[in-house]
C-alpha positions as a LaTeX table, in Angstrom:
\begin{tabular}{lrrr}
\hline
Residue & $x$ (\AA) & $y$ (\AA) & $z$ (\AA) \\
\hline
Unk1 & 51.37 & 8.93 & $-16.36$ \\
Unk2 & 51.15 & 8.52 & $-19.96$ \\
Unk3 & 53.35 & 5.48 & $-21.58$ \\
Unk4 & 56.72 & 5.82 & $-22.93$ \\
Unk5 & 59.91 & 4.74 & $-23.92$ \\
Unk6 & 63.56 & 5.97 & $-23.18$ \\
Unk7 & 66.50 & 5.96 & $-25.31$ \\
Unk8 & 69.94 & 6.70 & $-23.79$ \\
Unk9 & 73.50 & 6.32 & $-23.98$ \\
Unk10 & 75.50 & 6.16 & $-21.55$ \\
Unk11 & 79.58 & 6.11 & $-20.48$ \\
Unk12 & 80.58 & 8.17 & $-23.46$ \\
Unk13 & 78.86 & 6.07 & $-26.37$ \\
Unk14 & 79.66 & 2.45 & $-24.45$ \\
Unk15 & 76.56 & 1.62 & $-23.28$ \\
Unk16 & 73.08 & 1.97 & $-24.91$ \\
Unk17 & 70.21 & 1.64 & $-22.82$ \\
Unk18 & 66.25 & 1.79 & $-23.26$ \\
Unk19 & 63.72 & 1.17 & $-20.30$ \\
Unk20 & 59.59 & 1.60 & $-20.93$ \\
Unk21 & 56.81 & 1.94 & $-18.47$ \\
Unk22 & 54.10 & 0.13 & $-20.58$ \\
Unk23 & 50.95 & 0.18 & $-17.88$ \\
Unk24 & 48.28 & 1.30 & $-19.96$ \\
Unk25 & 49.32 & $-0.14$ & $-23.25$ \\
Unk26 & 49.18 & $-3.78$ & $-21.45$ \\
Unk27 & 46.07 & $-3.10$ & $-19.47$ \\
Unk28 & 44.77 & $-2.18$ & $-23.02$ \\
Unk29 & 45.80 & $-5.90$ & $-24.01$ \\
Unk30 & 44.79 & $-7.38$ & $-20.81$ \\
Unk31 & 40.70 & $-5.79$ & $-21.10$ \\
Unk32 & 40.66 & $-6.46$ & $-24.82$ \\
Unk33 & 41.25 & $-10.31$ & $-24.30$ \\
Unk34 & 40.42 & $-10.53$ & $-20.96$ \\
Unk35 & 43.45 & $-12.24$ & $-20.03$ \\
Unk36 & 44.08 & $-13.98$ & $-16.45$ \\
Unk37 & 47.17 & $-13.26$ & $-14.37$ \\
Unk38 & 49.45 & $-15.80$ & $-15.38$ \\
Unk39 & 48.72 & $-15.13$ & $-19.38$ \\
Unk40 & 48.80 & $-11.30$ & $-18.86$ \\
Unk41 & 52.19 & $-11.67$ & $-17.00$ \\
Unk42 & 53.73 & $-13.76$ & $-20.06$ \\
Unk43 & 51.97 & $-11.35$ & $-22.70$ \\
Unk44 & 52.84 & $-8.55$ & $-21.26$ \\
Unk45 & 56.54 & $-8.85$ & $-21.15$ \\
Unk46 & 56.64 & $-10.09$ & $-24.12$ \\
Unk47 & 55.18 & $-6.90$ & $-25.49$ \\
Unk48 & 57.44 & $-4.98$ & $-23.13$ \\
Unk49 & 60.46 & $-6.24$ & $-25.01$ \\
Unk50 & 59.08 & $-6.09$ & $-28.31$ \\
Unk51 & 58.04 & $-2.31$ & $-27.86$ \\
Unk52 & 61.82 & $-2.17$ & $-27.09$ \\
Unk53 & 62.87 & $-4.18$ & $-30.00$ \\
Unk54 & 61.13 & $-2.08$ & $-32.15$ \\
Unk55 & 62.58 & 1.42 & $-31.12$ \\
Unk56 & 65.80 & $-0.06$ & $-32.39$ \\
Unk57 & 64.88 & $-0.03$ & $-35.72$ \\
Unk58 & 62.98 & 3.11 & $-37.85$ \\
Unk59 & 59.62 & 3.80 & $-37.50$ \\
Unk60 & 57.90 & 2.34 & $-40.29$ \\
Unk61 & 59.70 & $-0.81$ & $-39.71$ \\
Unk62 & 57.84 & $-3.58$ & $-38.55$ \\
Unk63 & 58.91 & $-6.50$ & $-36.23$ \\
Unk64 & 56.80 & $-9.70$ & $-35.26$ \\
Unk65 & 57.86 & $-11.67$ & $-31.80$ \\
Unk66 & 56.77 & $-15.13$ & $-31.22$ \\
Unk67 & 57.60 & $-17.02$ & $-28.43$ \\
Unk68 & 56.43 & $-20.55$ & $-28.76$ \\
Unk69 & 57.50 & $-22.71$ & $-26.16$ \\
Unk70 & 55.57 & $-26.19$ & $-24.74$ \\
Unk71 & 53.64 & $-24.63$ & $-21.87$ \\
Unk72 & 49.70 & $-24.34$ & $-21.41$ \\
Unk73 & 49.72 & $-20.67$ & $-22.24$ \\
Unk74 & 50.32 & $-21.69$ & $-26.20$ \\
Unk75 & 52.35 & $-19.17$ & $-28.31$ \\
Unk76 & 52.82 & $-15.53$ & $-27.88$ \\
Unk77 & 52.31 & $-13.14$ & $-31.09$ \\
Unk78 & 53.29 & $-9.71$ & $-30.37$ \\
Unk79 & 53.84 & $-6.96$ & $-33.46$ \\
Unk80 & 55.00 & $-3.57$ & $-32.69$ \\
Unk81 & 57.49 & $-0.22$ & $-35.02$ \\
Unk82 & 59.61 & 2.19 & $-34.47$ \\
Unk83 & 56.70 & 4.40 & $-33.39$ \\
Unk84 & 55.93 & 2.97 & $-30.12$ \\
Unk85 & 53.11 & 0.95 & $-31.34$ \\
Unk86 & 52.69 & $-2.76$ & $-30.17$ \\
Unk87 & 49.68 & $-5.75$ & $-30.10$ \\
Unk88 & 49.47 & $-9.22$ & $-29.01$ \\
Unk89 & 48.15 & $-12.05$ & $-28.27$ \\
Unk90 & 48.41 & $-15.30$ & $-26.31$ \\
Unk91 & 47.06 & $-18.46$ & $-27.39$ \\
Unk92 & 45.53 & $-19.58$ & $-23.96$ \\
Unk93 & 44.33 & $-15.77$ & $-22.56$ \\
Unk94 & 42.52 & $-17.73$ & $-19.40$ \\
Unk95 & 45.37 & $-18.97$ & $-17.87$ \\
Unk96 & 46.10 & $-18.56$ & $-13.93$ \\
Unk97 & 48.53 & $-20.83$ & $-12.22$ \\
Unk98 & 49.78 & $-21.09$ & $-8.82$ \\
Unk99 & 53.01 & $-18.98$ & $-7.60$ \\
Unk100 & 56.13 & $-20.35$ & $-8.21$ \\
Unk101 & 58.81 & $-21.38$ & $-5.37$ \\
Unk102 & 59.90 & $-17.72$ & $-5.42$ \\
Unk103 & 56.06 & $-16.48$ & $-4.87$ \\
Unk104 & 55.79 & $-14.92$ & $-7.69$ \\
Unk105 & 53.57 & $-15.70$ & $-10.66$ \\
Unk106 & 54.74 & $-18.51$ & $-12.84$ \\
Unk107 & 55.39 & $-17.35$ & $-16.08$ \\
Unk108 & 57.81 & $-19.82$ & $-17.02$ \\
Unk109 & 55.47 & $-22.40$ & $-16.39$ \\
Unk110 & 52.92 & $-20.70$ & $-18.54$ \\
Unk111 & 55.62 & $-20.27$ & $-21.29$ \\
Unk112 & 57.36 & $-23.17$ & $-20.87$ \\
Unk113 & 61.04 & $-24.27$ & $-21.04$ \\
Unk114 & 61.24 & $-25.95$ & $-24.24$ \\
Unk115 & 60.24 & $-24.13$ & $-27.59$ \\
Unk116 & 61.65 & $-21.69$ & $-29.64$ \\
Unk117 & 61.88 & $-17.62$ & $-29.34$ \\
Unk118 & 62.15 & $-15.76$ & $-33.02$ \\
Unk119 & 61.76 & $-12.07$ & $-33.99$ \\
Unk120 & 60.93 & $-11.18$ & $-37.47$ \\
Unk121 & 61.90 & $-7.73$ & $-39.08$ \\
Unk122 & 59.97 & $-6.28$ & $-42.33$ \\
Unk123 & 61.97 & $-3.41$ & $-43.08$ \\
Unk124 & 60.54 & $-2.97$ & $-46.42$ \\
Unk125 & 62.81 & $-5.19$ & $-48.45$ \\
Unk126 & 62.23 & $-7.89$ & $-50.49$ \\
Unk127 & 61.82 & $-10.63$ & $-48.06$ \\
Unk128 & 61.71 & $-10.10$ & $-44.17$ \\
Unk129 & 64.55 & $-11.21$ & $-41.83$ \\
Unk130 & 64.17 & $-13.75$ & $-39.29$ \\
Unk131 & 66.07 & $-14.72$ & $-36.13$ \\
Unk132 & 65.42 & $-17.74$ & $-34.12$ \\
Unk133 & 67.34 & $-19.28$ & $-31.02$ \\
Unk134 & 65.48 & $-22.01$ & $-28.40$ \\
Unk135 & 63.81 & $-21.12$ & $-25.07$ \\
Unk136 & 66.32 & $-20.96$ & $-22.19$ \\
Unk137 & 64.29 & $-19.96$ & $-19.53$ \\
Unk138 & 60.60 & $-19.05$ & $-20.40$ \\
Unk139 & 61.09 & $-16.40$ & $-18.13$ \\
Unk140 & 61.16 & $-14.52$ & $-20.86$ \\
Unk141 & 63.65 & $-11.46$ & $-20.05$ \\
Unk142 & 66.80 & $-14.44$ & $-19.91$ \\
Unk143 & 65.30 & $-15.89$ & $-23.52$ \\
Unk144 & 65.69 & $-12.11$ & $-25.04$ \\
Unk145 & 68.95 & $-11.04$ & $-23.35$ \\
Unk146 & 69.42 & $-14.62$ & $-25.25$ \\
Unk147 & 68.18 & $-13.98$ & $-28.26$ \\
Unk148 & 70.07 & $-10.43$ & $-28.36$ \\
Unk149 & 73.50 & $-11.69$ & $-27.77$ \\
Unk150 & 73.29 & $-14.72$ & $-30.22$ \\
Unk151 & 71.19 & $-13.99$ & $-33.02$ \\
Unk152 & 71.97 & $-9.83$ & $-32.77$ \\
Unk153 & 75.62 & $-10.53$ & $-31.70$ \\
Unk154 & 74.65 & $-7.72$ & $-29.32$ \\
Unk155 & 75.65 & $-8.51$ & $-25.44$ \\
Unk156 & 72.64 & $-7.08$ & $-23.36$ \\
Unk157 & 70.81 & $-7.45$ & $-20.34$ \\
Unk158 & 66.84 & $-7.62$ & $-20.79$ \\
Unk159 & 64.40 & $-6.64$ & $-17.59$ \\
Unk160 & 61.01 & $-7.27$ & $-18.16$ \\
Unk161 & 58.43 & $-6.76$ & $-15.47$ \\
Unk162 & 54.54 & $-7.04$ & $-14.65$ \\
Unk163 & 52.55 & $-6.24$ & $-11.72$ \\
Unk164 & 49.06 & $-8.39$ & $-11.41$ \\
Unk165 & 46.74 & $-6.99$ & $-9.19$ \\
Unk166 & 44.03 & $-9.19$ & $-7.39$ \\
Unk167 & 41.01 & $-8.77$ & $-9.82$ \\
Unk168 & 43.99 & $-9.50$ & $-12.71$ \\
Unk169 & 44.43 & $-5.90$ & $-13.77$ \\
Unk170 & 47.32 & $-4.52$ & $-14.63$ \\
Unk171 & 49.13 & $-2.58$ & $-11.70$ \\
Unk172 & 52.30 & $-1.38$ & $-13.27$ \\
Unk173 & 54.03 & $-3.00$ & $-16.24$ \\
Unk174 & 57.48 & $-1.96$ & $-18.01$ \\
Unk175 & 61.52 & $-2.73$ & $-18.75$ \\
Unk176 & 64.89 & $-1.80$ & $-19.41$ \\
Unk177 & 67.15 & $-2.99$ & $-21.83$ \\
Unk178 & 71.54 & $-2.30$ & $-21.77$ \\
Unk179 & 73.59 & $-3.10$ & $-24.46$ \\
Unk180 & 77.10 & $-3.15$ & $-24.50$ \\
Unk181 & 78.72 & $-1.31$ & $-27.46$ \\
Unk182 & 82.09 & $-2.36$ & $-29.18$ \\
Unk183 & 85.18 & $-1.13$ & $-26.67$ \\
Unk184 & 82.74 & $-0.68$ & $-23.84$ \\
Unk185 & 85.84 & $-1.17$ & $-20.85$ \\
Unk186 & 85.53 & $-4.19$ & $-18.38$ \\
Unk187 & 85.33 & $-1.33$ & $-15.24$ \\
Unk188 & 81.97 & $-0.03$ & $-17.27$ \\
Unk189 & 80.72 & $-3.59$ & $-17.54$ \\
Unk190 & 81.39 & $-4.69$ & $-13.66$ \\
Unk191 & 79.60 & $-1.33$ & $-12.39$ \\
Unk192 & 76.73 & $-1.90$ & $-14.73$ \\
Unk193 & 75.89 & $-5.64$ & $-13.92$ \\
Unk194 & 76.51 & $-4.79$ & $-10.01$ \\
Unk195 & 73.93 & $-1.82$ & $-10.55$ \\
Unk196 & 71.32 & $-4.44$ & $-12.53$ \\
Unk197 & 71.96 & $-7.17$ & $-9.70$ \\
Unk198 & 70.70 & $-4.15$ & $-7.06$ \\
Unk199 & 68.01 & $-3.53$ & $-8.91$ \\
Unk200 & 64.24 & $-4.07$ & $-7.50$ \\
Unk201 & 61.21 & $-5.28$ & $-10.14$ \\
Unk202 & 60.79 & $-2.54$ & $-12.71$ \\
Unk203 & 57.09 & $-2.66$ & $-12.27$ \\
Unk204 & 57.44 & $-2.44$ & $-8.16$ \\
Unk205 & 59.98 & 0.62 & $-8.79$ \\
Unk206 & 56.92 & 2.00 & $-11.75$ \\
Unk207 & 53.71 & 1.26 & $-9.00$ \\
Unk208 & 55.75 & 3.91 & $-6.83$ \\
Unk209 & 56.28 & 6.48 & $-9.64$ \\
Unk210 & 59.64 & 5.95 & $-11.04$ \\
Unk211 & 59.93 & 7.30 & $-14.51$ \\
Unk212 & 61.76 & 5.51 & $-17.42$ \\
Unk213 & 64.76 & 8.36 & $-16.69$ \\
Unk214 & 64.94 & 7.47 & $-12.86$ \\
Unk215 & 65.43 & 3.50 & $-14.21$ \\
Unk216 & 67.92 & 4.67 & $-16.14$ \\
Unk217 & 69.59 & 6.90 & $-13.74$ \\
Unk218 & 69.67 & 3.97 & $-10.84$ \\
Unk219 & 70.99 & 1.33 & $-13.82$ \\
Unk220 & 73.56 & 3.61 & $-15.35$ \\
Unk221 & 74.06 & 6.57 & $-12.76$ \\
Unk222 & 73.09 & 9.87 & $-13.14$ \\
Unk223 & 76.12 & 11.43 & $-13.96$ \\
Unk224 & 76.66 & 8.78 & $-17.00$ \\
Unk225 & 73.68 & 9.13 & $-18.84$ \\
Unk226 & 72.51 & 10.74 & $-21.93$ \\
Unk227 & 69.37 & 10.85 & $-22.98$ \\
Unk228 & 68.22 & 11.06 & $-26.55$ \\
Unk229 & 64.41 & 10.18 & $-27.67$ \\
Unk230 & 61.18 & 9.93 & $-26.10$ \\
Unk231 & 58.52 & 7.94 & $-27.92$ \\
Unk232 & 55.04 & 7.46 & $-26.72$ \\
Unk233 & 54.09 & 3.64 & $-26.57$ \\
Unk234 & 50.39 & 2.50 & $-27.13$ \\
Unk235 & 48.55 & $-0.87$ & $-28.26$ \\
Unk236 & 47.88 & $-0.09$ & $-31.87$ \\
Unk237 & 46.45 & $-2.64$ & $-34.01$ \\
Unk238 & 46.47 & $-1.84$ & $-37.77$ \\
Unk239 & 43.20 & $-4.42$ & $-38.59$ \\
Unk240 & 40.63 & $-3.38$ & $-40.63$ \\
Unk241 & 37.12 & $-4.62$ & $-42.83$ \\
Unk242 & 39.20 & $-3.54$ & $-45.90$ \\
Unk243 & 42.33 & $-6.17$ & $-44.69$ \\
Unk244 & 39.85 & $-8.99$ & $-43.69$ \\
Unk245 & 38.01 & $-8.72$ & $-47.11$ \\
Unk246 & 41.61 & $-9.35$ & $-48.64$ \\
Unk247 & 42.02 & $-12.24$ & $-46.62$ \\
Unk248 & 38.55 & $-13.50$ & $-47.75$ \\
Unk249 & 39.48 & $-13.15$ & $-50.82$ \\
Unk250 & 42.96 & $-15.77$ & $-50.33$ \\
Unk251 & 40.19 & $-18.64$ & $-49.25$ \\
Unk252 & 38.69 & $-19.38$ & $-52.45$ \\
Unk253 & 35.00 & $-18.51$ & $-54.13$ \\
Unk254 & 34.05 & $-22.44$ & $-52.71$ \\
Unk255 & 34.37 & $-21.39$ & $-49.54$ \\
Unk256 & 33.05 & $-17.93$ & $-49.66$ \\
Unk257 & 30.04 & $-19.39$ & $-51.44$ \\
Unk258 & 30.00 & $-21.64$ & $-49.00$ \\
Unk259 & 29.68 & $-18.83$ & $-46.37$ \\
Unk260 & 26.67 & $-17.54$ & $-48.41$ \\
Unk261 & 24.65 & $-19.97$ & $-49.03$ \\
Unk262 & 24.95 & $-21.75$ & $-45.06$ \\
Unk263 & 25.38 & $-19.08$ & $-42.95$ \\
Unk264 & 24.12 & $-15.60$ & $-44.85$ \\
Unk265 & 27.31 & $-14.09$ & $-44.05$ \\
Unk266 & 30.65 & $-14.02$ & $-41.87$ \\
Unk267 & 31.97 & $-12.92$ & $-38.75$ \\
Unk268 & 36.06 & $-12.31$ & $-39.12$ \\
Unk269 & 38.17 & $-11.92$ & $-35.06$ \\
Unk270 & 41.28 & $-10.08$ & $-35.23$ \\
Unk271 & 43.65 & $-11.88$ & $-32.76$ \\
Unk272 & 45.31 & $-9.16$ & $-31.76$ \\
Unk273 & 42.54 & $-6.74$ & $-30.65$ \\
Unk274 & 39.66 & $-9.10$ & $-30.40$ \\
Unk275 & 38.27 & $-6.30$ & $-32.76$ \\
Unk276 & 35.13 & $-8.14$ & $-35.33$ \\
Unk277 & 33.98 & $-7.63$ & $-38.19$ \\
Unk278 & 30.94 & $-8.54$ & $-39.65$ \\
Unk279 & 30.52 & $-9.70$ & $-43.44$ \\
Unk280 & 26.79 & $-9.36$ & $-44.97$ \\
Unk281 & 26.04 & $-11.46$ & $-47.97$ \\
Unk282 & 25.79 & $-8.78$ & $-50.42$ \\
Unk283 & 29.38 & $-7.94$ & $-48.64$ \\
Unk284 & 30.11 & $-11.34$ & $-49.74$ \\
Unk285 & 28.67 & $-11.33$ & $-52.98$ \\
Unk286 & 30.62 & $-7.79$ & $-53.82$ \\
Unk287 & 33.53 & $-10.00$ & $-52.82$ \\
Unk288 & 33.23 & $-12.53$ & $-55.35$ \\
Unk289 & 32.71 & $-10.30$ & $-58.46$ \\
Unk290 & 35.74 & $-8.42$ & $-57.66$ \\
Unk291 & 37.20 & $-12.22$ & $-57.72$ \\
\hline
\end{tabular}
């Protein structure tokens, strides 16, 4: 099954509701930085919710997640748009812990408990808009049902889920969020967090071929849902020689010379992808006379 992400609404416009089965697209950022269980876990849901975060907004728009909290995993950088396309990163990729009390991996221990959760949004204005609250969890789905409800003002309830197999590959990976809409009634609200209180681990219900519209369906009920877009999600990273030059360019001719005249060249890493990109000196040289 391919990746994608559902948008719905749901009691007659009181509820909005998006859930994502994001398998591949974390696998893709689990083999490009060869992550161990406990990082992929915290990665991946982060990029789970940003994929979501991003669908709220159009699709050129660009967010930027970072969770940054005082755990040995180090901060999480995740970017995705409107389009379904998302990349990240975690500062500590090699990072396997023991289970937690509840047996499951320990991603709020990777995380951490004290730190800070912010989203960024570029949506092509002058500057970009930022929203910041502190780390309430580091469980990660608590800190953005958080984040929503204070720094949104949107009420919601945030599922984020990923399934580790024993060689650290990704089993199943994915996650609903529901967001209660101005007059949404207190019956529609009871039913709904009953429903979310009886529901298993996305990425358990994903492993045995649930779709994104059977989430929805056992969240909301089938009878109360409408669904509007699907939008295929993939790891996307927008890095390029012609970017990297730019940034070359920001460091100075001392340094650059620098480059030339120790090492006969440069070797730039995106952190997203892991992608490289290698800088000849006659690449370098080029570089200063356009300087």
């Amino acid at each position: 099954m391919e990746d994608y992400l559902l948008k719905a609404l749901c009691f007659d416009g009181q509820i909005r509701a998006y859930a994502v089965n994001a398998t591949k697209t974390v696998s893709e950022a689990q083999r490009r930085h060869d992550s161990w269980n406990t990082s992929t876990a915290a990665l991946g849901r982060t990029m789970v919710a940003s994929v979501m975060l991003g669908a709220m907004n159009k699709g050129d728009d660009i967010i930027t997640v970072k969770v940054q909290g005082n755990g040995p995993g180090g901060a999480i950088v995740v970017g995705s748009d409107g389009r379904g396309n998302v990349k990240g990163y975690i500062q500590n990729p090699q990072l396997s812990l023991p289970l937690n009390d509840n047996g499951k991996i320990d991603v709020r221990g990777a995380v951490g408990t004290v730190g800070s959760l912010s989203v960024t949004k570029d949506l092509g204005m002058k500057e970009p808009f930022t929203g910041q609250v502190e780390l309430v969890s580091g469980e990660l789905g608590e800190d953005f049902t958080y984040y929503l409800a204070n720094s949104e003002q949107v009420p919601s309830a945030v599922g984020l889920s990923v399934l580790i197999d024993n060689d650290d590959t990704v089993k199943a990976a994915g996650g609903f969020i529901v967001q209660v809409m101005p007059g949404a009634t207190d019956e529609t609200i009871t039913e709904i967090e009953k429903r979310i209180a009886d529901m298993p681990f996305v990425s358990r219900m994903i492993e045995q071929g649930e779709t994104p519209e059977t989430i929805l369906n056992r969240l909301l009920g089938d009878e109360n849902v409408n669904f509007l877009t699907e939008t295929p999600v993939q790891f996307k990273c927008d890095c390029s020689m012609e970017k990297f030059s730019k940034a070359l360019v920001s460091i100075g001719k001392e340094e650059i010379q620098a480059m030339i005249d120790e090492d006969h060249g440069a070797e730039a890493t995106c952190h997203f992808c892991n992608n490289k990109y290698n800088f000849t000196e006659d690449d370098l040289n080029n570089i200063l006379q356009e300087m």
